[in-house]
PALUMRO-766528 format. One record per atom (N, C-alpha, C): residue in one letter; y, z, x. Coordinates in steps of 0.05 Angstrom, whole numbers, plus 5000, padded with zeros to 4 digits. Each point is the difference from the previous one (the first is absolute). Layout:
aYZX ...
This chain:
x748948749354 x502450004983 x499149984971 x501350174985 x500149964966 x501049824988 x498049934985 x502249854980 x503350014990 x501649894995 x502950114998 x501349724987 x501850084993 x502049884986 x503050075013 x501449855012 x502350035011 x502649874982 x502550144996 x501349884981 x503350095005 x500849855017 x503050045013 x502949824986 x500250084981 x501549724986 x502650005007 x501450245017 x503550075003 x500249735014 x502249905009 x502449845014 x501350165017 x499449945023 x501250195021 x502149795009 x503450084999 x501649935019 x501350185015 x499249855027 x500150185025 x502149955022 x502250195007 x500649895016 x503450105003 x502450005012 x503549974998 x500249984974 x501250144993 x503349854976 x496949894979 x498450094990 x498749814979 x500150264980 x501950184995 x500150224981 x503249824985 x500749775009 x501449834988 x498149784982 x498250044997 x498549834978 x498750164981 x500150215000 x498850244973 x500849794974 x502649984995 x500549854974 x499249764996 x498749795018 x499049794994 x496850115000 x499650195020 x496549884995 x499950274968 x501050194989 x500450174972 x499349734983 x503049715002 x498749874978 x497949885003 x498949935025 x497749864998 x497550124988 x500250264995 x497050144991 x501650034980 x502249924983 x500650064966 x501450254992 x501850055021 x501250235000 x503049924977 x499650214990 x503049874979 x502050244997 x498050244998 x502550224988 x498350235025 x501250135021 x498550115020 x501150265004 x497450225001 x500750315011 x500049975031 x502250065005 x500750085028 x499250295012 x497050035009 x499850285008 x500450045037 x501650235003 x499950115033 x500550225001 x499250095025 x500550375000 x503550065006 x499950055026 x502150105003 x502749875010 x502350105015 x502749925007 x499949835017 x497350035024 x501249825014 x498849714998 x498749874965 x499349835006 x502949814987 x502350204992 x502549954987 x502249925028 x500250305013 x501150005019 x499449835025 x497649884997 x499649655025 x501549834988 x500550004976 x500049744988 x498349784977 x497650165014 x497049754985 x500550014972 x500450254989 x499649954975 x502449864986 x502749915008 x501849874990 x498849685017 x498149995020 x499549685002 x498149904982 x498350204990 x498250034981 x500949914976 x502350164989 x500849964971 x502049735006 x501549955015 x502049755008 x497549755002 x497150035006 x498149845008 x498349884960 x501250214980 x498150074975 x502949784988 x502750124997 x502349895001 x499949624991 x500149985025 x499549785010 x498249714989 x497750184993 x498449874983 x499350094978 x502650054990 x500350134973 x498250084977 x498950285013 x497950164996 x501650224994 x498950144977 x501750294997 x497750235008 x501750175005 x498850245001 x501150284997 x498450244996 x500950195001 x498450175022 x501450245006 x499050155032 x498850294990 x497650085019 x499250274988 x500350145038 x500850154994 x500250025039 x499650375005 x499550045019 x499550364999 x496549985009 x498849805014 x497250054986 x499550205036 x498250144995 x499150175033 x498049985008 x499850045026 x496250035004 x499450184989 x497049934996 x497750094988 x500949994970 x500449804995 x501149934970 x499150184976 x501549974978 x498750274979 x499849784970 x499150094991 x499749954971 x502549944978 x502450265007 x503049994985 x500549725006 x500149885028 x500949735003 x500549784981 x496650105008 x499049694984 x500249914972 x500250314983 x500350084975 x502749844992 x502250075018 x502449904997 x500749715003 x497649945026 x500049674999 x499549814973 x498250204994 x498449824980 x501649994971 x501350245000 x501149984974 x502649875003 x501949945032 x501749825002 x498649594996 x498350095005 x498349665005 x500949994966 x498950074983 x499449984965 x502750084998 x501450074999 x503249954982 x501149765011 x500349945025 x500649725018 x498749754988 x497750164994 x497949674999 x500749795025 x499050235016 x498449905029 x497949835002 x499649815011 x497149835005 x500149925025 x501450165017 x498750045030 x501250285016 x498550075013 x500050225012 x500749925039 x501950075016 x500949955020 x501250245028 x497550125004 x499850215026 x502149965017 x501650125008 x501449985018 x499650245026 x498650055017 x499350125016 x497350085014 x498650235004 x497050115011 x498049964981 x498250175007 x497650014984 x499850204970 x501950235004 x500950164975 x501649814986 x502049835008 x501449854975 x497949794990 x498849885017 x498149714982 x498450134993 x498550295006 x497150034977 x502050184974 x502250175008 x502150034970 x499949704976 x500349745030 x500749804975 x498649894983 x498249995019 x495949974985 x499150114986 x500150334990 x500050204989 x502149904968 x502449915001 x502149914978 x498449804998 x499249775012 x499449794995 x497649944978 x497150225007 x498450104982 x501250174969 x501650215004 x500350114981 x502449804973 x501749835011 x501949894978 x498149774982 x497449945013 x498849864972 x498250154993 x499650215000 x498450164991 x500650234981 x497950094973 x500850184981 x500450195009 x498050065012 x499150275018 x501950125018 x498950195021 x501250215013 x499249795020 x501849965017 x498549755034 x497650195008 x500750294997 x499250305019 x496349874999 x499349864969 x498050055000 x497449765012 x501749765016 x498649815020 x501350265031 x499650165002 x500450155022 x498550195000 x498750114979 x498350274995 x496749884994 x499349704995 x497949944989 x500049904973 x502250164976 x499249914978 x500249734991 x500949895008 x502349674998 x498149755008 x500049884994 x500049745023 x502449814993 x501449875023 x502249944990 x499449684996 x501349784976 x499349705010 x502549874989 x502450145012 x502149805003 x502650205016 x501349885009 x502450105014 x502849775005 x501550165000 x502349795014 x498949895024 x501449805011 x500549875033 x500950135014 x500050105018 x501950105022 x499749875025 x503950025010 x499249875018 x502450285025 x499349975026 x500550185020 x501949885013 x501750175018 x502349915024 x498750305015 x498749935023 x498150245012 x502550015017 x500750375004 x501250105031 x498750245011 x497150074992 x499050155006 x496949825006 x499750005029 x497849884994 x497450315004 x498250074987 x498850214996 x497549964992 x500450034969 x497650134973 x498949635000 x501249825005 x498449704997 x500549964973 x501250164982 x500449994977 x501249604986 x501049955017 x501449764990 x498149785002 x497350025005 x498249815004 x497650164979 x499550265000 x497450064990 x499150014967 x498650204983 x499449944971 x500450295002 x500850175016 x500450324995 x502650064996 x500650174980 x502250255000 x499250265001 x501150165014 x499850344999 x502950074990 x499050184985 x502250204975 x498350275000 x502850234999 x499450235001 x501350154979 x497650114981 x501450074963 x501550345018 x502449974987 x500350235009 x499150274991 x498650004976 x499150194977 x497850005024 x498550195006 x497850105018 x498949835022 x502549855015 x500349915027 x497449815005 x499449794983 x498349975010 x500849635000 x498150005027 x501349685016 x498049894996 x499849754985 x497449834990 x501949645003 x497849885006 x500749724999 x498149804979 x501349784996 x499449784981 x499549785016 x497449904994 x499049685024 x499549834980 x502349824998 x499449744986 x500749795007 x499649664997 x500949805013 x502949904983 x500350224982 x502349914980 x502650035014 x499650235010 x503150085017 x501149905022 x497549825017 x500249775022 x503049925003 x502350085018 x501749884992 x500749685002 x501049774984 x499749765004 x501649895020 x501650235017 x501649865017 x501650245028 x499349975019 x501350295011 x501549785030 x503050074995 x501250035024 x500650185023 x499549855025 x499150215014 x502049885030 x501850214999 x501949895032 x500050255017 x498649975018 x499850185026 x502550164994 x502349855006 x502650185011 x501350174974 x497849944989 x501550244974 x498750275012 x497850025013 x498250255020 x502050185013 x501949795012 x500750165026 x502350205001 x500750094974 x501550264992 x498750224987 x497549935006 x498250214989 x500250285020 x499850154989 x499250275019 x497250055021 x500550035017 x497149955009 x497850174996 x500850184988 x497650214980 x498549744980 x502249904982 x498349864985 x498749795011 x501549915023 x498249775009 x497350065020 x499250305004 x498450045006 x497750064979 x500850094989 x497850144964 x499849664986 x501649874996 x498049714995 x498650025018 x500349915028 x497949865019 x497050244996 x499550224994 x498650194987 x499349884985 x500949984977 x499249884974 x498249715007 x501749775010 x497849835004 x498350015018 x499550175018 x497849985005 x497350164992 x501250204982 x497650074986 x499149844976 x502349924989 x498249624983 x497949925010 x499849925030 x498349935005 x497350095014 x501350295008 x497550185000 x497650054978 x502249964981 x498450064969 x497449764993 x501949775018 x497049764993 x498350045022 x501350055016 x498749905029 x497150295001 x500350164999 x498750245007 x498050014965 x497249745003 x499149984985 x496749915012 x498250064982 x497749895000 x498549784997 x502249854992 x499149735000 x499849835019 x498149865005 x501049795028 x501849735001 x501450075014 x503049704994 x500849945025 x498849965018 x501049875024 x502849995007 x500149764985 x502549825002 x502650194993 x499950164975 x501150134985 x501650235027 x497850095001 x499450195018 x502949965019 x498949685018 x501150025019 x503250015003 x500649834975 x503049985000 x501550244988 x498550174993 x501850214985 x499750215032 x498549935016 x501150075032 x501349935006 x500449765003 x502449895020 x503350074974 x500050054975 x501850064987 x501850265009 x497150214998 x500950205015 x502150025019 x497549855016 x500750105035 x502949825002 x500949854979 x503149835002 x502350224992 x498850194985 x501450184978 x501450145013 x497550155019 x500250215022 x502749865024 x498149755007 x502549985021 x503649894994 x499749984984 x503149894993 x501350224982 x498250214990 x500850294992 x501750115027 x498950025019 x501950045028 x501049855015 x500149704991 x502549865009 x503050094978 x499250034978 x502150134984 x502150215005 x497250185008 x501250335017 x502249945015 x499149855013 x501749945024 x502549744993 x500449944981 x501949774996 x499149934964 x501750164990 x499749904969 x501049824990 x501549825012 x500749734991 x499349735007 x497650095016 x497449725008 x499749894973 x500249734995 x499749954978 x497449795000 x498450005016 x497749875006 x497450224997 x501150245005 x497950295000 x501050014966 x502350044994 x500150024966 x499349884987 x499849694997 x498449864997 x497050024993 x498950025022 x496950085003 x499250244977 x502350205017 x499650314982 x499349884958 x502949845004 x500249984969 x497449844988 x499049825009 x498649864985 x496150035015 x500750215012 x497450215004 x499350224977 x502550074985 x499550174987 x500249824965 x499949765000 x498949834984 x496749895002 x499749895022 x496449984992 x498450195010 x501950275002 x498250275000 x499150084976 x501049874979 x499550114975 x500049844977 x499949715016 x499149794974 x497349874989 x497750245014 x497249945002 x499749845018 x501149875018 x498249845018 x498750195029 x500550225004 x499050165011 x498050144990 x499349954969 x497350174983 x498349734988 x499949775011 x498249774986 x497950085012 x498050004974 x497450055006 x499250295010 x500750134997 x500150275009 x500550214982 x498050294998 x500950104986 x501950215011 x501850104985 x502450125009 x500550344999 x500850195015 x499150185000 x502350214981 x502849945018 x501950184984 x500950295000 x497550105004 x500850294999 x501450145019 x501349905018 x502850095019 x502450024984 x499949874982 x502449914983 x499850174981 x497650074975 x498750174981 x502050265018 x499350105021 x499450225010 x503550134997 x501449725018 x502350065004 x501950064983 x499249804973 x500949974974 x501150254992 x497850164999 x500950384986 x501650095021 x500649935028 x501450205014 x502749924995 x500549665006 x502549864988 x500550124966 x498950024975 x500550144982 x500850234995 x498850145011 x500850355002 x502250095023 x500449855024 x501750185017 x502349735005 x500149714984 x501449844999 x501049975031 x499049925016 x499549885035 x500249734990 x500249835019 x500149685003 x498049995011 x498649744977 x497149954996 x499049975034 x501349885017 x499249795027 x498950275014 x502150154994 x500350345029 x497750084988 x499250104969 x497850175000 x497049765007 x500249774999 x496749895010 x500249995032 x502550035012 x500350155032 x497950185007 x499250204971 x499650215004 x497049974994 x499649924981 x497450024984 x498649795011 x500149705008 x498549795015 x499150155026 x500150085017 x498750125031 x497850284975 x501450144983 x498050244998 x497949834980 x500149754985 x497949864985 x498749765024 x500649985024 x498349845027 x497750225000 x500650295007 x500050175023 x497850084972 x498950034976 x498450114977 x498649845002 x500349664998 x498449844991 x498549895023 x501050055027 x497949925035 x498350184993 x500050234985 x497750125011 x497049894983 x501549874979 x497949864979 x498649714996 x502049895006 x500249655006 x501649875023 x499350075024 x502049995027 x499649644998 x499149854992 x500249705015 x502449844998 x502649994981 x501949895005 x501850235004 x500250245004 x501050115010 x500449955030 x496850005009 x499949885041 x501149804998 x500149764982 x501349814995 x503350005001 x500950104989 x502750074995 x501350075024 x498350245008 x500650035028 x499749955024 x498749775002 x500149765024 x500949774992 x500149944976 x501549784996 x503549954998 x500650314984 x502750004996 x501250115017 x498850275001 x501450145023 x498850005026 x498849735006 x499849975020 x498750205027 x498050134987 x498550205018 x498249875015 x499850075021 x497949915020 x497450125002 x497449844983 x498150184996 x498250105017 x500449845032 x499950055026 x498850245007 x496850064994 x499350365014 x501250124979 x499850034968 x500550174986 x498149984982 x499850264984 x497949954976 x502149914978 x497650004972 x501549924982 x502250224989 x499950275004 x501650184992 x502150075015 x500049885023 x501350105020 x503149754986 x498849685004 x501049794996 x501750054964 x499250104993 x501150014969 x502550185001 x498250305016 x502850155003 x502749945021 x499549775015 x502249935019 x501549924977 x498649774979 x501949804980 x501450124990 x498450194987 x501950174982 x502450185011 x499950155023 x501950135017 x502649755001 x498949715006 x502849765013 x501049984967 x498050014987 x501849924969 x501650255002 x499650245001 x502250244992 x501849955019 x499749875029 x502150005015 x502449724987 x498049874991 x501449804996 x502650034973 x498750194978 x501650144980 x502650155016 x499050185013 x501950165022 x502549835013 x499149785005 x501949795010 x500949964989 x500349984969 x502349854974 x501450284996 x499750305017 x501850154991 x498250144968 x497149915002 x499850174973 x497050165007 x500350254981 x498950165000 x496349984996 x497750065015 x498149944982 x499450364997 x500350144995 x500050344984 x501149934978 x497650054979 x501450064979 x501650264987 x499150145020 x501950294994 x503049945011 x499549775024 x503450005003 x501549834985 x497749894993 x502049694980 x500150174971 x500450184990 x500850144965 x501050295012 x500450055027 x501150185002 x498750314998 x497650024990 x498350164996 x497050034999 x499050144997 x496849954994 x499349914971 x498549685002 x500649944966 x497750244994 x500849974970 x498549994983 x496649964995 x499149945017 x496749844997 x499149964972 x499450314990 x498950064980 x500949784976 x503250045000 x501449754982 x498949734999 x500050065036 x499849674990 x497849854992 x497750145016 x497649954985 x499349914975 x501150294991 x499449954965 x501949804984 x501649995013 x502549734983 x497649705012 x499450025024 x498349815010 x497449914981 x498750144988 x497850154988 x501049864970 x501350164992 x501349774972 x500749834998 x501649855018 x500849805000 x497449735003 x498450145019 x498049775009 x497149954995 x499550345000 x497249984986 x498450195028 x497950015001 x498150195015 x499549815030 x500449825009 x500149805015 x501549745009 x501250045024 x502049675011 x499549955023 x500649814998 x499249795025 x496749845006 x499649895020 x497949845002 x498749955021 x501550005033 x500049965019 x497850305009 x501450294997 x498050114983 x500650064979 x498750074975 x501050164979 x500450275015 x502450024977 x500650334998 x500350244984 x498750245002 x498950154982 x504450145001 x499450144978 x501950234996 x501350175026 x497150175014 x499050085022 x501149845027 x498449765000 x501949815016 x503350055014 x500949844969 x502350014988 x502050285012 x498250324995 x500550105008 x500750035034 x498449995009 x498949945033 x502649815014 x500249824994 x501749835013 x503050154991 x501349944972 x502550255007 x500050165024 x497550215010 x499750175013 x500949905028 x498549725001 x500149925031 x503149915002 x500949904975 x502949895002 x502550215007 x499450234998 x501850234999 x500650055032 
């Protein structure tokens, strides 16, 4: 194990009815004058967001609302956030929904103390060293966004989807109630459970040696997996939602990458396809995680065989090591297949992408090489699209 630094500072309240304390725990982190950000109608049409604002009310907190925000968030948003935060004189920032509204809010949160363009702690030029607070009311449990130091934003000017990793944007406080889940669509509630588990693919499928690390981001998995199809079958388990929700919190709060170096490039990869053909982030790593297993066994097979006797549970029983990798990988696509989602990427955009695009948007954006578990050339890069199609 590496050296590491671990650094989790949110307040997690977990649990019923605790989206009735937003306005007390707002003032406890110094919330005084608050942007109310959420995407769409039906976080109006439940209700939450009038228990939300009746919850700000209450503890007589003002605020104003920026609402409209979508997946795969864009740049216009945030633009608008930020320049609503500075006429308000906002000094807290307050997510109301998934992983597109809290890294939108993180994204405002960076840009309203700042001279600059936010765009340019997202492109490299920047480093950012101050932001608002933000704090979350999660009903998407997904992107892990409400626990992690990442936002992804997509400039709409030449499509390109880049993220910002700082400990600034940490939110200081995320409520989190199962039963806000269970009117979700089960598309989305399958494309989170996608999403976090390639969080933890991203640490887990590394070179480093971490035992311990190792072991629990198995058994995370293999919890993910099974209560992903207790769901299927009964979406208002609120003990499987539960699990689900706050799986897709220490999928992505580093404690699955301590001491370890981290790989990523499933995400890199997916990034340009979610950018250019605007798919939901969860469905296209459906697609691209089995064709980045199925590139990288033939290079570095040892937590791969791993993966696939540990998670998916293959019986290595009289098999070689190629034989055993390709069972894993086959139960993971079955197991995608089971949430109803696609792993073709030709079927998930409706067409034959692009490659060539994406490459080269890939290529600019990142540089001549990603990832770690193996690195990957351009070539690579290329190669796996291929297998993903």
């Amino acid at each position: 194990m590496d050296n590491f630094r671990f650094y989790s500072p949110t307040e997690f309240i977990f649990g019923r009815d605790t989206q009735k304390e937003t306005g007390k725990m707002t003032a406890n982190y110094g919330g005084v004058k608050v942007l109310v950000v959420y995407g769409g109608q039906s976080a109006e049409k439940s209700g939450l967001v009038k228990q939300v604002t009746d919850s700000l009310d209450n503890n007589k907190i003002s605020y104003c609302i920026l609402k409209g925000v979508q997946p795969n968030p864009t740049d216009d948003r945030v633009y608008e956030g930020i320049g609503m935060a500075l006429k308000e004189g906002v000094n807290f920032i307050l997510a109301v929904g998934g992983g597109s509204v809290i890294d939108t809010a993180k994204a405002i949160a960076l840009g309203a103390v700042y001279d600059g363009d936010f765009w340019d702690f997202f492109c490299g030029k920047g480093t950012p060293s101050a932001a608002l607070p933000v704090g979350v009311v999660l009903t998407i449990p997904a992107a892990g966004s409400e626990a992690s130091a990442s936002s992804v934003i997509t400039k709409i000017n030449g499509l390109h989807k880049r993220s910002c990793r700082t400990n600034l944007i940490r939110p200081r406080f995320a409520i989190m109630n199962p039963e806000l889940t269970m009117t979700l669509p089960w598309f989305q509630t399958a494309c989170g459970i996608t999403d976090m588990l390639c969080h933890i693919y991203e640490r887990y499928f590394s070179n480093t040696p971490a035992q311990l690390v190792n072991a629990y981001s198995e058994a995370i998995m293999r919890d993910i997996m099974d209560q992903a199809l207790t769901l299927k079958l009964d979406g208002n388990n609120y003990d499987a939602r539960a699990d689900i929700m706050w799986a897709s919190t220490i999928a992505h709060n580093g404690l699955c990458g301590v001491g370890k170096r981290e790989d990523w490039a499933t995400h890199f990869l997916e990034h340009e396809v979610s950018a250019l053909y605007n798919v939901v982030h969860g469905a296209g790593l459906a697609c691209i995680a089995p064709a980045w297993l199925k590139f990288v066994a033939k290079r570095n097979p040892d937590m791969v065989w791993r993966f696939a006797v540990n998670v998916m549970s293959v019986d290595p029983s009289g098999l070689d090591t190629e034989h055993i990798i390709e069972e894993g990988i086959n139960l993971l696509k079955d197991f995608y297949h089971d949430l109803g989602l696609t792993t073709s990427l030709t079927e998930l955009v409706g067409k034959e992408p692009d490659i060539d695009a994406l490459v080269e948007s890939l290529h600019k954006n990142l540089g001549d090489m990603i990832g770690s578990y193996v690195p990957l050339s351009i070539d690579d890069c290329r190669e796996i699209y291929q297998l993903a199609l």
